[in-house]
LOVO-849553 format. One record per residue (C-alpha): x, y, z. Coordinates in Angstrom, 2 decimals. Layout:
residues N
((X,Y,Z))
...
//
This chain:
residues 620
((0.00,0.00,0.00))
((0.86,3.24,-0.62))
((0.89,6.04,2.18))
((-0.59,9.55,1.12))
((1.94,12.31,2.25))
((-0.57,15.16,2.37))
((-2.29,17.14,5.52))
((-5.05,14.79,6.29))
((-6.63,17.06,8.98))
((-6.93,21.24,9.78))
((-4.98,21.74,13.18))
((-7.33,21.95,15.97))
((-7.67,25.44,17.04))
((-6.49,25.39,20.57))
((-3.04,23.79,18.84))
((-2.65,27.09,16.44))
((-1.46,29.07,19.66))
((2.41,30.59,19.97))
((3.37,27.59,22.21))
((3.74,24.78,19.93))
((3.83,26.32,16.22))
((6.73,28.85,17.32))
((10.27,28.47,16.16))
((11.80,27.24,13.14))
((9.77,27.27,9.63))
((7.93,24.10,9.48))
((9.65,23.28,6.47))
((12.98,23.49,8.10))
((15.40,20.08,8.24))
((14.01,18.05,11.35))
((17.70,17.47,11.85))
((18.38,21.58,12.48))
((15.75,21.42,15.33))
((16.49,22.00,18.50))
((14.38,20.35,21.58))
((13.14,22.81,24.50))
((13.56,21.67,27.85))
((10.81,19.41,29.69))
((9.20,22.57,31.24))
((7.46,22.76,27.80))
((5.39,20.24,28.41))
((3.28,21.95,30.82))
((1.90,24.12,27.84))
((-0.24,21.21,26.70))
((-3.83,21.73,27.21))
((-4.40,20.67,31.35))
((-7.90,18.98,30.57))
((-5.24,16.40,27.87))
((-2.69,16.43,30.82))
((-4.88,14.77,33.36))
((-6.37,12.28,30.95))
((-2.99,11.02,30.57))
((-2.25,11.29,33.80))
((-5.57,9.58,34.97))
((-4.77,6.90,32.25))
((-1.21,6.26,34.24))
((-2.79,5.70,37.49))
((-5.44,2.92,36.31))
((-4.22,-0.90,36.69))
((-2.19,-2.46,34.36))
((-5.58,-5.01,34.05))
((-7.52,-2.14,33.38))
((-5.10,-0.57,30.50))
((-4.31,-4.15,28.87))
((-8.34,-4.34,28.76))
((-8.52,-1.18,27.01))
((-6.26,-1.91,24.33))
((-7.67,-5.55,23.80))
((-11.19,-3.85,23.83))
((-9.57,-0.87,20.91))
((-8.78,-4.50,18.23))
((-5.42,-5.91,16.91))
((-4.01,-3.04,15.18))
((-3.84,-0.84,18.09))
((-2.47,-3.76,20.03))
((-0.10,-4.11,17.12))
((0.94,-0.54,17.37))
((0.84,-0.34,21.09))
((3.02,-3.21,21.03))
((5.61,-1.18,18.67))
((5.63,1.76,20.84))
((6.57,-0.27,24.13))
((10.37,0.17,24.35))
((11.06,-0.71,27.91))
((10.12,-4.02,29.94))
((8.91,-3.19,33.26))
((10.56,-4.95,36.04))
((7.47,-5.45,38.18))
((5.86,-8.68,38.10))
((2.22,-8.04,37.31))
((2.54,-5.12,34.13))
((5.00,-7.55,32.75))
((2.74,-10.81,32.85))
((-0.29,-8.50,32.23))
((1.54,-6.98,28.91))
((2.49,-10.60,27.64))
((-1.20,-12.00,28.06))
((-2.22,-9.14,26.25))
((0.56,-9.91,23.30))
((0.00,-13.87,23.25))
((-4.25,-13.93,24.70))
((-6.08,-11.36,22.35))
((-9.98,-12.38,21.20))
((-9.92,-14.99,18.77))
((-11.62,-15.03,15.43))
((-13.70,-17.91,14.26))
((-11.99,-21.48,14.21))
((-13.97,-22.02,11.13))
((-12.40,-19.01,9.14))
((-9.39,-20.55,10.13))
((-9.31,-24.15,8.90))
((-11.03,-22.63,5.41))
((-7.78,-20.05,5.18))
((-5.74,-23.32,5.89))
((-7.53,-25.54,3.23))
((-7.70,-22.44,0.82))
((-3.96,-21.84,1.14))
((-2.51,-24.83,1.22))
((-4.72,-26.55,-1.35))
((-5.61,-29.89,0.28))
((-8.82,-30.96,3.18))
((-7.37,-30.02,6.67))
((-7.90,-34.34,7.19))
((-5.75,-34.85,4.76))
((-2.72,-32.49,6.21))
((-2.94,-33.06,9.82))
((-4.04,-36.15,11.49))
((-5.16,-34.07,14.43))
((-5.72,-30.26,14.88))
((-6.19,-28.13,17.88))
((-10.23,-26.87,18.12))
((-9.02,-23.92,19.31))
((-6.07,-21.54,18.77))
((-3.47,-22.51,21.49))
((-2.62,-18.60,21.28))
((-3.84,-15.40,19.65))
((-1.91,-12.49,18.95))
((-2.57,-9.05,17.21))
((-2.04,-10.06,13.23))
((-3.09,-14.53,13.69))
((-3.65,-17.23,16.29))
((-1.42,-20.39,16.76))
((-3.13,-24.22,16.48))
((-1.25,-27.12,17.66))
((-1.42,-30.19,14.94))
((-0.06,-33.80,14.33))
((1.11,-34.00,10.64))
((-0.01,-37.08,8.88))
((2.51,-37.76,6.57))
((5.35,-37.58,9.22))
((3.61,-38.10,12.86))
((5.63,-34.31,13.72))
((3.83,-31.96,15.83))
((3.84,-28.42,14.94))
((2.81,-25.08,15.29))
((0.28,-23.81,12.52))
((0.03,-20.09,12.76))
((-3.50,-18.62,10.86))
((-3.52,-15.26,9.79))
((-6.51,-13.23,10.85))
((-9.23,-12.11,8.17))
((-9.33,-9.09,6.70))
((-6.41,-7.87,8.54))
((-4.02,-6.42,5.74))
((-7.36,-3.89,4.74))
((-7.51,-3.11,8.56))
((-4.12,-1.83,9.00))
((-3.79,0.36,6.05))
((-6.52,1.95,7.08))
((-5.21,2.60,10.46))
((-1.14,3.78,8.97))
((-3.40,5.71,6.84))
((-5.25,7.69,9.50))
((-1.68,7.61,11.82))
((0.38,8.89,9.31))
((-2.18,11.86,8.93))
((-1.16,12.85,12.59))
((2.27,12.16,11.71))
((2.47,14.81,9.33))
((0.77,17.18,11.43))
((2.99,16.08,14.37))
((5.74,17.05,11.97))
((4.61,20.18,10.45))
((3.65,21.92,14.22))
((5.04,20.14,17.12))
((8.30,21.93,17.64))
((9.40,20.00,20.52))
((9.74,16.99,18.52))
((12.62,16.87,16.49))
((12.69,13.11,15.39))
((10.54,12.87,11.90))
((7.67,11.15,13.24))
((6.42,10.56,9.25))
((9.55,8.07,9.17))
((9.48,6.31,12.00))
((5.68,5.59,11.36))
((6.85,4.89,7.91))
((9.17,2.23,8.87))
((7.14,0.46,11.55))
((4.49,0.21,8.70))
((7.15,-1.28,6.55))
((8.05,-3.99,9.32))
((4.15,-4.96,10.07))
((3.37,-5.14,6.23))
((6.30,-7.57,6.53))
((5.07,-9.38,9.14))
((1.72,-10.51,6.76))
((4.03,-12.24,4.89))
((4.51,-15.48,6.55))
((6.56,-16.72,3.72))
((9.32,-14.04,4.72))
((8.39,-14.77,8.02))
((9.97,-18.46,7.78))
((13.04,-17.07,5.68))
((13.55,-14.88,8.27))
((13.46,-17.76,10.55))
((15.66,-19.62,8.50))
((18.41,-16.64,8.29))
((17.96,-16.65,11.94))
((18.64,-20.25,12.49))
((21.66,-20.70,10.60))
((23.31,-17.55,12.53))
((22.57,-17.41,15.85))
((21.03,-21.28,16.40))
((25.02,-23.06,16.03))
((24.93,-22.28,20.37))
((23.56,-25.53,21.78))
((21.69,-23.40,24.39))
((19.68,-21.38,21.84))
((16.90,-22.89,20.01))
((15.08,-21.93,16.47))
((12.03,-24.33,15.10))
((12.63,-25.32,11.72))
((10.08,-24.12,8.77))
((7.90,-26.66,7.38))
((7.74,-25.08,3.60))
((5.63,-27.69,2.10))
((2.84,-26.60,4.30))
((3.71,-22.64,4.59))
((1.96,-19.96,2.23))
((1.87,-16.05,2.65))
((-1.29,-16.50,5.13))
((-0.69,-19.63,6.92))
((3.02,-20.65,8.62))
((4.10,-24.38,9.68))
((6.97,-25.12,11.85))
((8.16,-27.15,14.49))
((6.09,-27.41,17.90))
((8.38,-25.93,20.78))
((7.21,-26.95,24.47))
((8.70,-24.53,26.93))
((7.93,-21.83,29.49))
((7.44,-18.18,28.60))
((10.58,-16.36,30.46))
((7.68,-13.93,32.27))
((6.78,-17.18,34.02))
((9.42,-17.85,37.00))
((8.18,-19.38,39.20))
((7.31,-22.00,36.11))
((11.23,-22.00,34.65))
((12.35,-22.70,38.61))
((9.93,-25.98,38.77))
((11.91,-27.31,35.83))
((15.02,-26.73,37.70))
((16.24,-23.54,35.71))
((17.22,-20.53,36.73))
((15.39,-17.53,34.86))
((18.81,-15.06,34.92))
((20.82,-18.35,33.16))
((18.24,-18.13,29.99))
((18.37,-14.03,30.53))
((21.86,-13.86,30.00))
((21.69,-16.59,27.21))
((19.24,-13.93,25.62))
((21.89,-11.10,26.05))
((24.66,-13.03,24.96))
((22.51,-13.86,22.16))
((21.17,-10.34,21.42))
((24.22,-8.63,21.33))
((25.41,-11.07,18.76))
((22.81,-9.82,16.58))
((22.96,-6.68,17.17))
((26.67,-6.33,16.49))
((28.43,-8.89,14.91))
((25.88,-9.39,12.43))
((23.11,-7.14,12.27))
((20.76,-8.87,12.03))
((18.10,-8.88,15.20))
((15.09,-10.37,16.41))
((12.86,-7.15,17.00))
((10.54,-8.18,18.86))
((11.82,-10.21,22.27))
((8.43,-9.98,24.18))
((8.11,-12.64,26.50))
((5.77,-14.26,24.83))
((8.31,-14.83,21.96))
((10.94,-16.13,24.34))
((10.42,-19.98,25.89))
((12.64,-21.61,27.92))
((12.57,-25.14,26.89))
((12.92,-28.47,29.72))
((16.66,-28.94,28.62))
((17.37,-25.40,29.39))
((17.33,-24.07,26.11))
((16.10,-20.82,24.87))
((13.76,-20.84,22.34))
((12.78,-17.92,20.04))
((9.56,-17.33,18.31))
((8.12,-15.52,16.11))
((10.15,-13.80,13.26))
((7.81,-11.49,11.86))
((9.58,-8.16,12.82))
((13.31,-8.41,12.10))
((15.92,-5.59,11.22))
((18.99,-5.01,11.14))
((21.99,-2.95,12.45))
((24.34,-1.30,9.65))
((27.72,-2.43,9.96))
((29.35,1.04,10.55))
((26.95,1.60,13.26))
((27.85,-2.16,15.05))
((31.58,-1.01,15.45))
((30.42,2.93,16.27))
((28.10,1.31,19.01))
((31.27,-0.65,20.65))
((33.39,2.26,20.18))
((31.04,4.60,21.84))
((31.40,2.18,24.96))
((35.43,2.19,24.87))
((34.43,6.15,25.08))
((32.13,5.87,27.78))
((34.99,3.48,29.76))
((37.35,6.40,29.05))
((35.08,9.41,29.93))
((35.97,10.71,26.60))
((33.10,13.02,26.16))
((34.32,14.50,23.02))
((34.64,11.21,20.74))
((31.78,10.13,22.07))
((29.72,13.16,20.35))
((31.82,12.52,17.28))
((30.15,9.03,17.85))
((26.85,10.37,16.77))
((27.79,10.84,13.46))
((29.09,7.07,12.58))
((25.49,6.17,14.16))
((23.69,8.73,12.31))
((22.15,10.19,15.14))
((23.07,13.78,13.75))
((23.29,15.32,10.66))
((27.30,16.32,9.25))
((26.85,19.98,9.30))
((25.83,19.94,13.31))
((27.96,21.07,15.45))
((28.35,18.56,18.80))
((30.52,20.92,20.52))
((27.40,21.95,22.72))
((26.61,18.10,23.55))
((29.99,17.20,25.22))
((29.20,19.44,28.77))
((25.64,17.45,28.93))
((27.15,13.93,28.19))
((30.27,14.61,30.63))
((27.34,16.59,33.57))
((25.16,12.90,33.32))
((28.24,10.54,33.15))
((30.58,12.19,35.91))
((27.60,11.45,38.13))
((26.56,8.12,36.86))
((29.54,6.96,36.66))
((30.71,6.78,41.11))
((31.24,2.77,40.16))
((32.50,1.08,37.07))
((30.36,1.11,33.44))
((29.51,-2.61,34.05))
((27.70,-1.27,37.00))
((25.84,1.22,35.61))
((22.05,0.18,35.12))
((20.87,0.25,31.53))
((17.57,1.94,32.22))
((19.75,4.35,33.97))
((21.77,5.27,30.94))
((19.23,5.14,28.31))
((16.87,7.77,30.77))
((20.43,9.50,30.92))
((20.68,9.80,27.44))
((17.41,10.18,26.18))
((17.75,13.37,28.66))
((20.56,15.18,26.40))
((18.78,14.09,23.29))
((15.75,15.56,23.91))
((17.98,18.82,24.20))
((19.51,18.83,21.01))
((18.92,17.77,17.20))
((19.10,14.07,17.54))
((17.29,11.82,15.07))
((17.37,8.46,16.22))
((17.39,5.60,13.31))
((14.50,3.22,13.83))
((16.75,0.13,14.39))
((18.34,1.88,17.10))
((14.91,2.52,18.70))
((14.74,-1.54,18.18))
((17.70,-2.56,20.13))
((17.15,-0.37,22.82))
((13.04,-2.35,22.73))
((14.96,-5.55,22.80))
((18.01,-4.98,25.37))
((14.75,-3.18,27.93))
((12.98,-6.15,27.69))
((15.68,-8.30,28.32))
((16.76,-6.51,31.53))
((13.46,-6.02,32.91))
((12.90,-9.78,32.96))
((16.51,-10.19,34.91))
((15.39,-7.47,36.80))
((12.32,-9.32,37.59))
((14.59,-12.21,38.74))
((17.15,-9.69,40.45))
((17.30,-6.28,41.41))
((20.76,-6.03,41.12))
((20.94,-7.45,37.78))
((23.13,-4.82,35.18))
((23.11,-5.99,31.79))
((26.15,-3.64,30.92))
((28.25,-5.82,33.16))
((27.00,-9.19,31.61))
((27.44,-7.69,28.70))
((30.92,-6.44,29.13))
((32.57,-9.92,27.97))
((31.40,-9.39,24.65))
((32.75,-6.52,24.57))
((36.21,-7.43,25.94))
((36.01,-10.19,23.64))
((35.59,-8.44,20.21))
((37.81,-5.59,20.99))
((40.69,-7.88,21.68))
((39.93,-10.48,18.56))
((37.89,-8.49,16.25))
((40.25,-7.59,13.38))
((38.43,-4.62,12.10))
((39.98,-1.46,11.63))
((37.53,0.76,13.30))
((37.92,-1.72,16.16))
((41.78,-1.85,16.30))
((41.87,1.91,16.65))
((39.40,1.52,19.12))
((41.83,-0.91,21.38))
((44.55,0.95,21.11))
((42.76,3.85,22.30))
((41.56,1.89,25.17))
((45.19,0.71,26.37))
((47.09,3.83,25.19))
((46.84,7.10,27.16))
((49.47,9.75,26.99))
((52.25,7.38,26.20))
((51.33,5.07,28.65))
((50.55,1.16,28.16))
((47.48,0.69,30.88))
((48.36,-2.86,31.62))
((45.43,-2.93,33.98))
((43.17,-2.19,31.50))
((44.77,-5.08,29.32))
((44.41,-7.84,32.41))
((40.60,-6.61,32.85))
((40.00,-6.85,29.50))
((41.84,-10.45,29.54))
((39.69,-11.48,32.63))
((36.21,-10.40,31.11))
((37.21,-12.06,27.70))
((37.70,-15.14,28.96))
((33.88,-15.47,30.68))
((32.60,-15.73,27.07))
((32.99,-18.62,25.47))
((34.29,-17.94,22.28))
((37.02,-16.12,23.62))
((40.55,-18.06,22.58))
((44.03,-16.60,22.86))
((44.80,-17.56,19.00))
((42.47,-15.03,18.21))
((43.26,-12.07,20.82))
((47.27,-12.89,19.72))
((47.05,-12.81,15.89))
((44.87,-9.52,15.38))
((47.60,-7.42,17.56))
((50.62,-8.51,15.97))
((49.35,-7.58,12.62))
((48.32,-4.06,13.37))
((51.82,-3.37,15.23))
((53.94,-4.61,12.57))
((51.85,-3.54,9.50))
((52.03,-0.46,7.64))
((51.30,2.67,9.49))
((51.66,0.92,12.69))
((55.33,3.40,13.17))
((53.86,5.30,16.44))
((52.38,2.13,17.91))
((55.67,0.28,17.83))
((57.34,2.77,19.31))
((55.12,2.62,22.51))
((55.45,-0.60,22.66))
((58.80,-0.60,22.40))
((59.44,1.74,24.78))
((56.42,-0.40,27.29))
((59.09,-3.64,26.59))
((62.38,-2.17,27.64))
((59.74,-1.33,31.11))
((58.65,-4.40,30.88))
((62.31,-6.32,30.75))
((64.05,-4.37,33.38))
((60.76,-5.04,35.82))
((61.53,-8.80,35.17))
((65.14,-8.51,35.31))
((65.37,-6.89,37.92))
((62.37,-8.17,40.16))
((63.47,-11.36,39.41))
((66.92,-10.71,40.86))
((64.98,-9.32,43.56))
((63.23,-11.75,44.71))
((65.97,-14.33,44.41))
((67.64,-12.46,46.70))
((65.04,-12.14,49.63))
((65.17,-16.24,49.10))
((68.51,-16.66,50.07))
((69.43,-17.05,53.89))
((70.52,-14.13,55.69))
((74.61,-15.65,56.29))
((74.75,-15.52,52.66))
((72.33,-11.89,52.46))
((75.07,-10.13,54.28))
((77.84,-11.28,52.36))
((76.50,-10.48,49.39))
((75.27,-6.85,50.89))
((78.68,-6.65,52.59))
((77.17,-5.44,55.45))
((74.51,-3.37,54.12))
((70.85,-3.92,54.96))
((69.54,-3.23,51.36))
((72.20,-3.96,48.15))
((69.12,-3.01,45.60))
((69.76,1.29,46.24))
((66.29,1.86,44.71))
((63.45,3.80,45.70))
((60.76,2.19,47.60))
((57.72,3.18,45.27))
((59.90,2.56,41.90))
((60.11,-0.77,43.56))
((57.03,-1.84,44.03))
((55.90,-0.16,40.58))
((58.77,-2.22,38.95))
((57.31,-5.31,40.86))
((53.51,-4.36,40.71))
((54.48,-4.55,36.46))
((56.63,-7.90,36.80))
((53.48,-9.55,38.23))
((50.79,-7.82,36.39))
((52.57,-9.12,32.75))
((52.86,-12.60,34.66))
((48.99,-12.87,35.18))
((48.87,-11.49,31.59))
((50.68,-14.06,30.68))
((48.81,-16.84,32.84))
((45.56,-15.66,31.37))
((46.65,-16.05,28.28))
((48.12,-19.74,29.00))
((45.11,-21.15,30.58))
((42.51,-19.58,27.82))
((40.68,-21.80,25.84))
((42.56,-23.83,23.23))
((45.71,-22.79,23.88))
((48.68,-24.18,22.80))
((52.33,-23.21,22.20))
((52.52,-23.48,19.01))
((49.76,-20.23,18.74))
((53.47,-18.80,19.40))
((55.03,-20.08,16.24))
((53.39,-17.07,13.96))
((54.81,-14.75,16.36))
((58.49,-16.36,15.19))
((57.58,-16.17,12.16))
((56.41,-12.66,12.27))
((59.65,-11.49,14.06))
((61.75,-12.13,11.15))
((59.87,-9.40,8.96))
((62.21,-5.98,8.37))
((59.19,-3.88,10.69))
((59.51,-6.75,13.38))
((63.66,-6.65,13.28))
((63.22,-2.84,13.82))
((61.25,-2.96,16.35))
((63.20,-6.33,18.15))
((66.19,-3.92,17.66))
((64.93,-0.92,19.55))
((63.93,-3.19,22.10))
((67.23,-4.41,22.97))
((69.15,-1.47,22.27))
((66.65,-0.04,25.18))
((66.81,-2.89,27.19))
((70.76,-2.71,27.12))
((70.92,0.78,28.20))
((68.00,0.24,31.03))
((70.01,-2.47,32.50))
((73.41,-0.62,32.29))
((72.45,2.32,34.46))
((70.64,0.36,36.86))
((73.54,-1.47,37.22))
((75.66,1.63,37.42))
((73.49,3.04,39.84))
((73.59,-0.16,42.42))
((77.78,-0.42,41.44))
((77.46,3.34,42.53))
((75.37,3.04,45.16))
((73.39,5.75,44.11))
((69.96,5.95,45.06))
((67.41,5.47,42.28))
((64.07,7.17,41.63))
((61.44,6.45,39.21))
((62.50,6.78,35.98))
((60.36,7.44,33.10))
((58.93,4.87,31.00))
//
């Protein structure tokens, strides 16, 4: 269908006022629009105001009624516009009965849209058949079957009557507001027309239950190689545009604890399955499940979790799946100012705005958000944080962005459900130590080095943490996290790098050296101490806090190293491409200015203790 872009409907009088048709020229880029503060919103009409607000304050019974009572498209659309998971037990289970329990339609309509589609008598597909849909949601309902050829139970999902008419008729009448939304709401700087436009796109989609199963499909062979994820397989001999066959998945919805627990699971396991899961979609290859209700979620009896329902799918462009994990190595680092310049690779803003203004709001939420660590910051936390300076300035969020937030929200408010505590950033954080330290991509790279590089300074403690959070996901092996590295310091361009880390190995040595010879020394018994000392109580003449920073390095490298040694699948011949590697002209170089450092480290020190000079920290 096609949507009319014209002004459906005059603007009610009482909106033609100087409050909300002031400012730019309607016609003006959305993208040069700036948002006034939340004080604006008091200039809606009151008598609106405390419908809304008397809408808030009824049940979460009451509201689900309403919008079961309103039909499936404004379900359907309701269910677009949700984009956080409450944490509360009853909205949650009252939100998925409304997404999984709507009114049926007639069984009868049903089995004739089976027969018509597929071509053959229902007896002669199925030797048995539900009498009644198992579920119904906003665009079909769900009948549990026997096939008779095969003896497999499956899922036949029905799609309702008349539906496809319905909803044009609704994006029809929507859009209209849309465009006046547009054209006179100042205040809202996103294009509303668009993001109506593409959620219109995604349900049109969804009548398609031929894509539906491709999408499936696409899914399956992804995401479905974990053995703890599971994907029903599409039954195409039996699957038309209206009616969709696949396998029959028993299992609990993840809303339903106290169920999952009687099977022995633990809801937060399958939670952070789902995360683990999610954020594999999301950014290593785009493409996501967007819609992660709970009703769409099952935990199987073997632990698994299932997905359903693959309808509403999109995907994350690749730029933006590196810009998202670079905009956390920004966040880690409190660097305000690349993380506005993130905006751009995300197309959140337009090229010709400037972001200078943005950096003092990101750094004024973050300084305070951030007392702990990022893993502990709450994700509804930081998206409220956020969603604070974009309403400020001339952000236009992409729709899929819009989508991952949905699905991350969800996801959290379920664990949340489970745990208070819960912070999906920290779960999360594993998968992010993981890619940046295997993930050969440039963007990435560049991204690591910034992490571990700071004014000329390896931060070996930000290497070990990233080390010790890698290894908690699974696919983390030191081959990986070895080769990647090595081939950005010794290819082309890589001139500044190896000099740091040249200049971080000549630290390095001398800390082994020399806290080696250290601690061989406070082994030996004290006859032999004071020979060696002749007399003195101390032969090392060193400074007692460029000791312990020389032995605070030795042992940090040595659990480096030990992390490294006990990850999965190592073995020493992962070393042997390092030999090989170090007999390249850049790798010579660099092995040269090593030792040439290394040599002239070692000589003073040993100069200075020959001396008996006292040492102080020396710069690395």
């Amino acid at each position: 269908m096609v949507f009319a872009a014209a002004s459906l409907f005059p603007l009610p009088p009482r909106l033609r006022g100087p409050t909300l048709s002031s400012g730019p020229n309607p016609g003006q880029a959305r993208s040069s629009r700036h948002r006034r503060g939340p004080a604006q919103s008091r200039s809606l009409p009151r008598r609106r105001e405390a419908e809304l607000m008397e809408f808030r304050g009824r049940s979460p019974r009451w509201q689900s009624n309403l919008f079961e009572r309103s039909g499936p498209r404004i379900c359907r659309a309701r269910r677009g516009a949700l984009a956080r998971a409450r944490s509360t037990p009853p909205p949650t289970a009252l939100r998925s009965r409304s997404e999984d329990a709507l009114p049926t339609f007639p069984d009868a309509e049903a089995f004739a849209c089976i027969e018509r589609e597929l071509g053959l008598p229902l007896d002669s597909i199925y030797s048995v058949i539900s009498p009644s849909p198992i579920a119904a949601a906003s665009l079909g309902q769900v009948y549990k079957a026997q096939l008779k050829y095969s003896g497999q139970i499956v899922a036949v999902k029905v799609q309702r009557p008349g539906i496809e008419e319905a909803i044009g008729l609704d994006f029809y009448l929507i859009r209209g507001l849309g465009f006046l939304i547009n054209k006179y709401v100042d205040f809202i700087s996103s294009d509303v027309v668009a993001l109506i436009d593409e959620f219109a796109r995604r349900v049109y989609q969804e009548l398609n239950y031929v894509q539906e199963g491709q999408n499936a499909r696409r899914f399956k062979k992804l995401y479905a190689d974990k053995a703890d994820v599971l994907v029903p397989d599409i039954f195409w001999d039996y699957t038309s545009v209206k009616v969709l066959t696949m396998d029959w998945v028993d299992g609990v919805k993840l809303s339903e604890q106290e169920a999952i627990e009687k099977q022995g699971l633990k809801l937060l396991d399958l939670v952070n399955t789902g995360i683990q899961c999610s954020l594999r979609q999301l950014l290593e290859y785009g493409y996501f499940h967007a819609d992660p209700h709970p009703g769409n979620l099952l935990a199987t009896p073997d632990g698994k979790l299932a997905f359903l329902d693959f309808g509403m799918m999109s995907e994350t462009p690749e730029d933006a799946r590196s810009a998202i994990i670079g905009h956390v190595v920004h966040l880690v680092n409190r660097d305000y100012e690349a993380m506005a310049q993130d905006y751009y690779a995300l197309n959140f803003l337009s090229p010709d705005v400037d972001v200078s203004p943005i950096v003092p709001a990101l750094r004024s939420f973050f300084d305070d958000a951030l007392n702990a660590t990022v893993s502990e910051l709450n994700f509804k936390t930081l998206v409220d944080g956020l969603g604070n300076v974009l309403y400020q300035y001339p952000f236009n969020v992409p729709a899929y962005y819009a989508l991952i937030l949905r699905s991350l929200t969800v996801l959290e408010g379920l664990a949340l459900y489970a745990d208070p505590n819960f912070k999906v950033l920290a779960a999360s954080y594993p998968y992010f130590a993981k890619r940046l330290l295997t993930d050969p991509n440039p963007y990435l790279r560049d991204a690591l080095i910034e992490l571990l590089f700071k004014d000329g300074r390896f931060r070996w403690n930000r290497l070990e943490n990233l080390l010790v959070q890698g290894r908690k996901d699974r696919d983390f092996t030191a081959k990986e996290a070895l080769q990647p590295v090595l081939k950005l310091l010794l290819g082309p361009g890589g001139e500044e790098l190896r000099a740091l880390v040249g200049k971080e190995a000549v630290c390095v040595t001398e800390a082994v050296v020399f806290g080696t010879m250290i601690d061989t020394y406070n082994s030996i018994p004290e006859p032999v101490k004071s020979i060696i000392s002749n007399g003195t109580t101390q032969p090392f003449r060193m400074d007692d806090g460029d000791r312990e920073r020389m032995l605070e390095l030795r042992d940090r490298v040595f659990r480096i190293w030990g992390l490294l040694r006990s990850s999965q699948n190592f073995d020493p011949s992962l070393l042997l491409p390092i030999l090989r590697v170090l007999q390249e002209p850049e790798a010579r170089n660099l092995s040269g200015q090593v030792v040439g450092g290394i040599s002239q480290r070692l000589a003073a020190r040993l100069l200075q203790q020959v001396l008996r000079i006292p040492t102080t920290a020396t710069p690395s």
